[in-house]
C-alpha positions as CSV (number, residue, x, y, z in Angstrom):
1,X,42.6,-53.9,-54.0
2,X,39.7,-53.1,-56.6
3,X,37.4,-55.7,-55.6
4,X,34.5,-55.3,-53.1
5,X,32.0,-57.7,-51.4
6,X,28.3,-57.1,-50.8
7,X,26.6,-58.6,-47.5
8,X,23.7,-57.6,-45.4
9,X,24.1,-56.5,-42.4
10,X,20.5,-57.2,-40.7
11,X,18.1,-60.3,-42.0
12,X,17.7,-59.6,-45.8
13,X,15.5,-57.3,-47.5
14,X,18.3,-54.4,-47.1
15,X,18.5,-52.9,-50.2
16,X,21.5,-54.7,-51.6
17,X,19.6,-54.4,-55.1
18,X,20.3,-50.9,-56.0
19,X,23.4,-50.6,-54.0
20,X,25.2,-53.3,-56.0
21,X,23.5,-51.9,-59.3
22,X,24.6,-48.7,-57.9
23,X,28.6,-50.3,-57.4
24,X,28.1,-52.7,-60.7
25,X,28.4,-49.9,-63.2
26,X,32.2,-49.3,-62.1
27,X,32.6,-53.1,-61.9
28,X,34.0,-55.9,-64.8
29,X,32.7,-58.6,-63.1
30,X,29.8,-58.9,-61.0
31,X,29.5,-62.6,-59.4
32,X,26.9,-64.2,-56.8
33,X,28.2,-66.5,-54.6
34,X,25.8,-68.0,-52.5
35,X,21.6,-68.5,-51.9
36,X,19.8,-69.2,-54.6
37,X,16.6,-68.0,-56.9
38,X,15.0,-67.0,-52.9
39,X,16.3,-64.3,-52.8
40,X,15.2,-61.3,-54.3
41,X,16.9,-57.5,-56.0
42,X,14.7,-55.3,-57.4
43,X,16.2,-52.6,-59.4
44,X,14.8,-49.5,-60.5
45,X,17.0,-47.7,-63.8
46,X,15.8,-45.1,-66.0
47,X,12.1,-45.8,-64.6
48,X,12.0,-49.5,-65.2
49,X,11.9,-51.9,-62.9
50,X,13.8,-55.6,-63.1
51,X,13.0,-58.1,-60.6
52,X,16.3,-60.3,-60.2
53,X,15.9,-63.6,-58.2
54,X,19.1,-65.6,-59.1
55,X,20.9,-63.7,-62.1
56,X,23.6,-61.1,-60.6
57,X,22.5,-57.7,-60.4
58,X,24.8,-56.7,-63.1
59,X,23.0,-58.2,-65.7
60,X,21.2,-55.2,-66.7
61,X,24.3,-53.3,-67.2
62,X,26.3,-53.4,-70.5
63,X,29.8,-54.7,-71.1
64,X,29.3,-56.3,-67.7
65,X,30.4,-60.0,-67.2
66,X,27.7,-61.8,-64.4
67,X,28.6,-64.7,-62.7
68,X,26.8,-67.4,-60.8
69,X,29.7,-69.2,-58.3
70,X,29.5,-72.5,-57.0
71,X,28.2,-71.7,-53.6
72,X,25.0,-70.8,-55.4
73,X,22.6,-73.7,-55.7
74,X,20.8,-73.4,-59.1
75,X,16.8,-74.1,-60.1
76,X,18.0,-74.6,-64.0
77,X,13.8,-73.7,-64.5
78,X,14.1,-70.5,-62.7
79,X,17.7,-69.8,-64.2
80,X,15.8,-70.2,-67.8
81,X,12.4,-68.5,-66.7
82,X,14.3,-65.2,-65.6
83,X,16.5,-64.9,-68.5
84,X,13.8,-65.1,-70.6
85,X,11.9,-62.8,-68.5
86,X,14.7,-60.4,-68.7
87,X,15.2,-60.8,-72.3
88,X,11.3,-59.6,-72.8
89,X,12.2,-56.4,-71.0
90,X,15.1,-56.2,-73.7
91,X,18.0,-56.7,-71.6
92,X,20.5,-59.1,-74.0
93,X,21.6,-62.2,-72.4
94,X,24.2,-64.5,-74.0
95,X,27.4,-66.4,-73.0
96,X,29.3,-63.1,-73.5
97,X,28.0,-61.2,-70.1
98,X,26.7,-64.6,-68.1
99,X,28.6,-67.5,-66.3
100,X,27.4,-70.3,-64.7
101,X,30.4,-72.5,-62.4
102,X,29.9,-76.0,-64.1
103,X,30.5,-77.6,-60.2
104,X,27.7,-75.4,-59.1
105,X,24.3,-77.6,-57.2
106,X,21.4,-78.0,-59.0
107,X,17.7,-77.6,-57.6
108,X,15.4,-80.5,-58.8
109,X,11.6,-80.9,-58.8
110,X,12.1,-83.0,-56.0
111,X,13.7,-80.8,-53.9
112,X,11.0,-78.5,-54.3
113,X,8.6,-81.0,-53.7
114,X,10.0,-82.2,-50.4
115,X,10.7,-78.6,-49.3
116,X,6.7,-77.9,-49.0
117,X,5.7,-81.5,-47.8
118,X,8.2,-80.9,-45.1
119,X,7.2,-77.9,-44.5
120,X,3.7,-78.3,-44.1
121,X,3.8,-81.3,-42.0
122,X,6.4,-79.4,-39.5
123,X,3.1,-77.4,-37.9
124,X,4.1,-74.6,-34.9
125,X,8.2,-76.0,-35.6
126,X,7.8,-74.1,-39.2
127,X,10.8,-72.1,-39.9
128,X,9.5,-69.9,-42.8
129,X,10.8,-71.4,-46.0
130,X,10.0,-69.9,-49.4
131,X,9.2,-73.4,-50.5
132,X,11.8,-73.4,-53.6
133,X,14.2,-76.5,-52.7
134,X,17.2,-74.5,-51.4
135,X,17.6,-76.5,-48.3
136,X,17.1,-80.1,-49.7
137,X,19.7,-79.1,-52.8
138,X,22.2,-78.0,-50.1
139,X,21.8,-80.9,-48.2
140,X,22.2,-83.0,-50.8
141,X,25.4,-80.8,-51.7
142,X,26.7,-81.7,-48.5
143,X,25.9,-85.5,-48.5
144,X,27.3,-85.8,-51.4
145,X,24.4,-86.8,-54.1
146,X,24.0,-83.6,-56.0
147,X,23.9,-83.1,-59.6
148,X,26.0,-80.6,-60.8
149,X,25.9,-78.2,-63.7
150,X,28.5,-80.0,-65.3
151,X,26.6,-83.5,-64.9
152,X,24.1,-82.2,-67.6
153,X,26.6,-82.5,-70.3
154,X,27.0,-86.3,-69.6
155,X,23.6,-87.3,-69.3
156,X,24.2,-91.0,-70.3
157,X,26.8,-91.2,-67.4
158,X,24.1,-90.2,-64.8
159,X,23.1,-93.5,-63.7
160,X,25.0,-94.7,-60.6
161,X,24.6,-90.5,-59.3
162,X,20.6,-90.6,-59.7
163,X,20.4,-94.3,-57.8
164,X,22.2,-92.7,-55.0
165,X,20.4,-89.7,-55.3
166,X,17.0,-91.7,-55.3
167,X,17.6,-93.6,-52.6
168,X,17.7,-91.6,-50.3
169,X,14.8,-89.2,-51.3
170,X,12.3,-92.1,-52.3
171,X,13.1,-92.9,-48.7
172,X,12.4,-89.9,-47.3
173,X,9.0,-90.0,-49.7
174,X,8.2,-93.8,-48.0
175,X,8.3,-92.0,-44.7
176,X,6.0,-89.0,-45.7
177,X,3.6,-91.1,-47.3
178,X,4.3,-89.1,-50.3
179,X,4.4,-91.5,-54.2
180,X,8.0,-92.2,-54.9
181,X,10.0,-90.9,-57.7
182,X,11.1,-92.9,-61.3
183,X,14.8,-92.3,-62.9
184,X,13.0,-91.9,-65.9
185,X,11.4,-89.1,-64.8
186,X,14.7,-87.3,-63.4
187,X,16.3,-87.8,-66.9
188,X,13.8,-86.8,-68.7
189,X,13.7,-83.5,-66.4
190,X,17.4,-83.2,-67.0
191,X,17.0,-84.0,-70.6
192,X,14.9,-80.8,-71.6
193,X,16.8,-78.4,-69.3
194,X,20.2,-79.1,-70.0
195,X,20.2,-76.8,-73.5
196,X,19.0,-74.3,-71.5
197,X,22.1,-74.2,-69.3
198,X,25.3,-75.5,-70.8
199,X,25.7,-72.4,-72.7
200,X,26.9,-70.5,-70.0
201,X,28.6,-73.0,-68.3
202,X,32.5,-72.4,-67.6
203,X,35.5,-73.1,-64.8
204,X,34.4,-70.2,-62.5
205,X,37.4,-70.2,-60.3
206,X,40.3,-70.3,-63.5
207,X,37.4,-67.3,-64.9
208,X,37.6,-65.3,-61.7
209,X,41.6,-65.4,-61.6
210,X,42.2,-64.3,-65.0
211,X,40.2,-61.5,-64.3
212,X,42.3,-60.7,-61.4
213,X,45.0,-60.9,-63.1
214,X,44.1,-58.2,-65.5
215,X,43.4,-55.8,-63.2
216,X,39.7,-56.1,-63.6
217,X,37.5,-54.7,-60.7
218,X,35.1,-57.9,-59.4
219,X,32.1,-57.3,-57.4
220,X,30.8,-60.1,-55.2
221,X,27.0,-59.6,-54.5
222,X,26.0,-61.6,-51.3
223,X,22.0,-62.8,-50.3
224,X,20.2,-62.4,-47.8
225,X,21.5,-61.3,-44.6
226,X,24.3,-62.1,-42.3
227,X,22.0,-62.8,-39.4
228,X,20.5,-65.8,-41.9
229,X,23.8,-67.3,-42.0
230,X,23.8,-71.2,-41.3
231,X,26.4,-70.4,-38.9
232,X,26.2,-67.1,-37.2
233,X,22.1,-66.3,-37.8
234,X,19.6,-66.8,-35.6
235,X,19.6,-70.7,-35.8
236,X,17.4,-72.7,-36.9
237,X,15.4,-69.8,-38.3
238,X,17.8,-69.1,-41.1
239,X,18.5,-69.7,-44.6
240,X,20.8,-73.2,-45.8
241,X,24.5,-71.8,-46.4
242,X,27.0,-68.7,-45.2
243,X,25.9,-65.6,-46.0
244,X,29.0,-63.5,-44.7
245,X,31.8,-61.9,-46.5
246,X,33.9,-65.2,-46.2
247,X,31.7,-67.2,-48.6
248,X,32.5,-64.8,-51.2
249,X,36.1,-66.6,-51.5
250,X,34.2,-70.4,-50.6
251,X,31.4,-69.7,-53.0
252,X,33.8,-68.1,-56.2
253,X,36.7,-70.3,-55.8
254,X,38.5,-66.8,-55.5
255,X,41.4,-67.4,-53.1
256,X,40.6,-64.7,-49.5
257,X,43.5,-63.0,-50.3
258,X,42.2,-61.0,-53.1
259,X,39.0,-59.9,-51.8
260,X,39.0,-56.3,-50.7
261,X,36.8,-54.0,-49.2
262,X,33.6,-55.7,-47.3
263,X,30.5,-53.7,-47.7
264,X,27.7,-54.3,-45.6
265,X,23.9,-53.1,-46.2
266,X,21.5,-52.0,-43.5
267,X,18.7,-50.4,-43.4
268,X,18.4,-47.7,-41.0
269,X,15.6,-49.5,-39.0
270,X,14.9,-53.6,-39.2
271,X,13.1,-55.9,-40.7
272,X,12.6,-59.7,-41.1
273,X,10.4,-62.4,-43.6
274,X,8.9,-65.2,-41.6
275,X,9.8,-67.0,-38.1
276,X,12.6,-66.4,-35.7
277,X,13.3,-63.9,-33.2
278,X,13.0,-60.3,-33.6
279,X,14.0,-58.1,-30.0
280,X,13.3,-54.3,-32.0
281,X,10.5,-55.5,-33.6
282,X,7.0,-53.1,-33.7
283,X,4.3,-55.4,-33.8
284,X,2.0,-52.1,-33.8
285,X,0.8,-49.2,-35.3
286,X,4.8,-47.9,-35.4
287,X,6.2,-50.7,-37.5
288,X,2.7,-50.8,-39.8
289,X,4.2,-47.6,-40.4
290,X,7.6,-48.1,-41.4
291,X,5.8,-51.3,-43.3
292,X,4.1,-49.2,-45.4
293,X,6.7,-45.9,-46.1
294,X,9.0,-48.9,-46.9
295,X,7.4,-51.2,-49.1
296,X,8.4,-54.1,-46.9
297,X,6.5,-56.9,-48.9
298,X,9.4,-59.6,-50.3
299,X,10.2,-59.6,-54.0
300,X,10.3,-63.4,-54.5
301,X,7.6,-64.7,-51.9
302,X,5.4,-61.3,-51.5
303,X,5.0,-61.9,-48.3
304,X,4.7,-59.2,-45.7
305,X,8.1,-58.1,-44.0
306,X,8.2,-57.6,-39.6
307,X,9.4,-54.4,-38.9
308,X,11.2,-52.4,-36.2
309,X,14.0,-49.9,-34.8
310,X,17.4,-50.5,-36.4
311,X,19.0,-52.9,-33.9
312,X,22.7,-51.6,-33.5
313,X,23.7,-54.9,-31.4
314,X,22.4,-56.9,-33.8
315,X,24.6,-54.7,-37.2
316,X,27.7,-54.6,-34.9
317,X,27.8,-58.6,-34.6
318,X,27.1,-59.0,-38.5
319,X,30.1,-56.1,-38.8
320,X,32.1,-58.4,-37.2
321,X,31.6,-61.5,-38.4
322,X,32.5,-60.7,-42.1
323,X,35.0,-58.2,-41.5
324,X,32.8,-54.8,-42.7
325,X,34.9,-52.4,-44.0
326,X,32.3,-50.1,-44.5
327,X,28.1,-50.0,-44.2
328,X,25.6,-48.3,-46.7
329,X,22.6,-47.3,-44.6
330,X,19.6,-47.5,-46.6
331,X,16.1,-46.0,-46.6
332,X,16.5,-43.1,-44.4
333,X,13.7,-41.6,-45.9
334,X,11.3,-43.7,-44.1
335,X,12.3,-42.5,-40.8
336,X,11.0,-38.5,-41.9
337,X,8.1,-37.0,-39.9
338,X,8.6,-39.3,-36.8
339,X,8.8,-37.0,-33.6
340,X,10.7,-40.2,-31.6
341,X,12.9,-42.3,-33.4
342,X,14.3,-45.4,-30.9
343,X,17.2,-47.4,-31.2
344,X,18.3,-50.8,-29.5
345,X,21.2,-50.3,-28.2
346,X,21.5,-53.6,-25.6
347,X,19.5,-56.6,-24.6
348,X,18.6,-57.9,-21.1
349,X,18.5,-61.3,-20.6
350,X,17.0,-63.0,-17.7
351,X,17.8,-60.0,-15.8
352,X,21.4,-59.6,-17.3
353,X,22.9,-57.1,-19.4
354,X,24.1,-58.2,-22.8
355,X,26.1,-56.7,-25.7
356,X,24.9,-59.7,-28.7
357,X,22.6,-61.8,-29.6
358,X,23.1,-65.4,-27.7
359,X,23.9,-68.3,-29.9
360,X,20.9,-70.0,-28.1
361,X,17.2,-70.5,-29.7
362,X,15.7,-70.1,-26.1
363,X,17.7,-67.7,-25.5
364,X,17.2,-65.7,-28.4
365,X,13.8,-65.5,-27.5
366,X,13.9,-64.1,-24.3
367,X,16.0,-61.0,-24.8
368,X,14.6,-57.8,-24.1
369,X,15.6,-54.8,-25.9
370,X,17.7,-51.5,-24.1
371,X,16.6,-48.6,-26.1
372,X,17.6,-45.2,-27.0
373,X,16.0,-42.7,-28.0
374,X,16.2,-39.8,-30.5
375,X,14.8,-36.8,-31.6
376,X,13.2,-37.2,-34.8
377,X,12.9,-35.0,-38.1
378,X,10.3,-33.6,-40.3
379,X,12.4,-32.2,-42.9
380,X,12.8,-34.8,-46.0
381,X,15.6,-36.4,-46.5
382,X,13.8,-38.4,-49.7
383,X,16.2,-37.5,-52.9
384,X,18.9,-36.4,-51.1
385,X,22.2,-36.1,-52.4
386,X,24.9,-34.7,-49.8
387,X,25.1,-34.3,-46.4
388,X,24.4,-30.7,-46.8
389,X,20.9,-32.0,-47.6
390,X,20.0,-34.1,-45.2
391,X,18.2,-32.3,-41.9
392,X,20.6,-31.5,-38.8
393,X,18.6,-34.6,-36.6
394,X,19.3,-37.1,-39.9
395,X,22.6,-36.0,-40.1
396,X,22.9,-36.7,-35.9
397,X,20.7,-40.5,-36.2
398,X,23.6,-41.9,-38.6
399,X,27.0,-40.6,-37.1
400,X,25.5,-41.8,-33.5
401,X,24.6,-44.6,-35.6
402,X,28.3,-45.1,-36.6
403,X,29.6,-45.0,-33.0
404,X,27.0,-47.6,-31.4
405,X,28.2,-50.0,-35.0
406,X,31.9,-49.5,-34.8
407,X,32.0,-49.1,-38.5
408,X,31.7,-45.6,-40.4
409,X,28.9,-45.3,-42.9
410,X,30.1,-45.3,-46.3
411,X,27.4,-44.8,-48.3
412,X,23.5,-43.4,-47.3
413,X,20.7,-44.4,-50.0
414,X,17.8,-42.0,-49.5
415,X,15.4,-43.5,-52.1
416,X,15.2,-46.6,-54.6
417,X,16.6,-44.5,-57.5
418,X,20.2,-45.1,-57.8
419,X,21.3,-42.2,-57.7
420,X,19.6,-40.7,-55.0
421,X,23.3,-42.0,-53.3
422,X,25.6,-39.8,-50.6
423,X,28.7,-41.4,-51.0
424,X,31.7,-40.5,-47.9
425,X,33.5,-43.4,-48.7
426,X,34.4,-44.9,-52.6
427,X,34.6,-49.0,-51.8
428,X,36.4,-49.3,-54.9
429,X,38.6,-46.8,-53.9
430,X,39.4,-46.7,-50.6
């Protein structure tokens, strides 16, 4: 098929950065389809670092075309602050590698306004935002008063979209005691960003099928994680829109049909940013550990990740869910020198066997975790570049890995460098 899409398999934070980066280089196009400037890639090539937020990872590759789909909801700011960003750490950005869908969602100042006033007057019911407007611009998406990309390029015919739009926010602003907001003031907001933007604006979806139609390989580069999904996550504590494999084809305006191999991240243990349940999580001196081999702080928010055994039940439902084809296990290397290495292989709730993770918030909280355990390794597997490499125990942790997920690992990452890669199965390829 030639295409491939990109999902996490656990909460975020899996290392889809340098796998993408890793897949982009044999890509034409590399397109995001969903999330916004929360979520965070960090790539490391030829010893420097980029810090991507809402460009596609393969910006920082040349003769690569990146493309921000509709189902991405976009801070014009942020899109303007990175780029320039990027551009001071000489990476060449212009309309000839860099797409933005003209029906994609803008962010506004106000959305990121009411994000934190909500969020701070939510108390103990806080779900762990990052405070940067991506739920009010999605819900404003879905009630239909967004501006769109492509409303920047008719200012003057704003007026009747902004009332609607201000009507129901200055509401909402009444209610919170908060000052309310001027039209003025949105225009002129509008006004000084919209140069910054139209350049790269373009029909995504009529983009995307051309480039099918000349054979050109696409890569679709998910955020966050599956188990954030509006949908299928762990509910309310999740991020505002679908995270699996599906919203590649929703989010592109690429018809289902002519996506091809689904690639799901995971790291080989677990972690999670902010609320929500967590049943392998090590609040201890074991996941301080794996906190600190792993560099588990956020790129966007810096904010401390919760860490734990790789949760097999919860991979296995995120494999099914959007289709995997195929899972890259990342960050092996952090698991080295442990004598007992555990998995979760179950949950127990209220005194019942279970094989997923209920639907239910209560619920959700009250499962108990079945464990398994495994022998650990003191070899290193940091570096390593075949199987041949990789200790005897290593080797045993991911193929018993493979059976407990239904779904072979295709690809095992065993440091941040790129190329520090073992690839069994080519997704391009196979």
């Amino acid at each position: 098929m030639g295409n491939v899409v990109v999902v996490g398999a656990q909460w975020g934070d899996e290392g889809k950065g340098k796998i993408v980066d890793w897949l982009s280089e044999r890509a034409d196009v590399v397109v995001r389809f969903q999330g916004g400037h929360n979520a965070g890639h960090t790539l490391v090539i030829d010893g420097v670092t980029y810090k991507l937020s809402l460009l596609p990872s393969g910006i920082v590759r040349e003769g690569k075309l990146s493309v921000i789909g509709n189902g991405v909801v976009v801070d014009p700011w942020a899109f303007a602050d990175e780029i320039e960003r990027l551009s001071a750490q000489g990476v060449s950005i212009t309309r000839n590698n860099l797409r933005i869908a003209e029906n994609a969602t803008l962010i506004l100042p106000l959305h990121r306004e009411l994000d934190g006033i909500r969020e701070a007057a939510a108390g103990a019911g806080k779900i762990g935002t990052t405070g940067r407007g991506i739920g009010p611009a999605y819900e404003d998406k879905v009630g239909r008063r967004a501006i769109r990309v492509y409303d920047l390029k008719n200012l003057s015919t704003l007026g009747p979209k902004v009332d609607r739009l201000l009507t129901h926010h200055n509401a909402l602003r009444r209610g919170l005691g908060v000052e309310e907001l001027s039209a003025d003031e949105l225009f002129d907001q509008l006004s000084q960003v919209a140069p910054k933007v139209l350049p790269y604006m373009d029909t995504v979806w009529h983009l995307l099928d051309s480039a099918r139609r000349e054979g050109k390989r696409i890569l679709f580069e998910g955020a966050q994680g599956t188990m954030l999904d509006i949908d299928h996550g762990t509910y309310p504590f999740v991020t505002s829109s679908n995270t699996i494999a599906a919203q590649a084809a929703t989010g592109s305006g690429f018809g289902p049909g002519g996506l091809g191999y689904v690639l799901g991240i995971a790291k080989a243990y677990t972690t999670r940013v902010g609320s929500g349940p967590f049943p392998s999580e090590q609040d201890n001196e074991i996941g301080d550990t794996l906190g600190e081999r792993g560099r588990e702080f956020g790129t966007v928010t810096g904010r401390k990740r919760r860490c734990g055994w790789f949760d097999a039940v919860l991979v296995r439902q995120a494999i099914k869910t959007s289709g995997v084809s195929g899972v890259a296990l990342t960050k092996l290397d952090v698991l080295d020198g442990f004598d007992e290495i555990k998995v979760c292989v179950g949950y127990e709730l209220d005194g019942e066997r279970i094989s997923r993770l209920p639907a239910g918030q209560g619920a959700q909280s009250r499962v108990q975790p079945i464990w398994e355990s495994f022998e650990g390794w003191h070899a290193s597997t940091a570096g390593a570049r075949s199987w041949n490499d990789l200790p005897a125990q290593a080797v045993k942790y991911v193929r018993h890995l493979e059976e407990l997920i239904e779904c072979p690992v295709a690809l095992l990452s065993t440091s941040p460098e790129r190329d520090d890669t073992i690839l069994m199965r080519d997704p391009f390829e196979d």
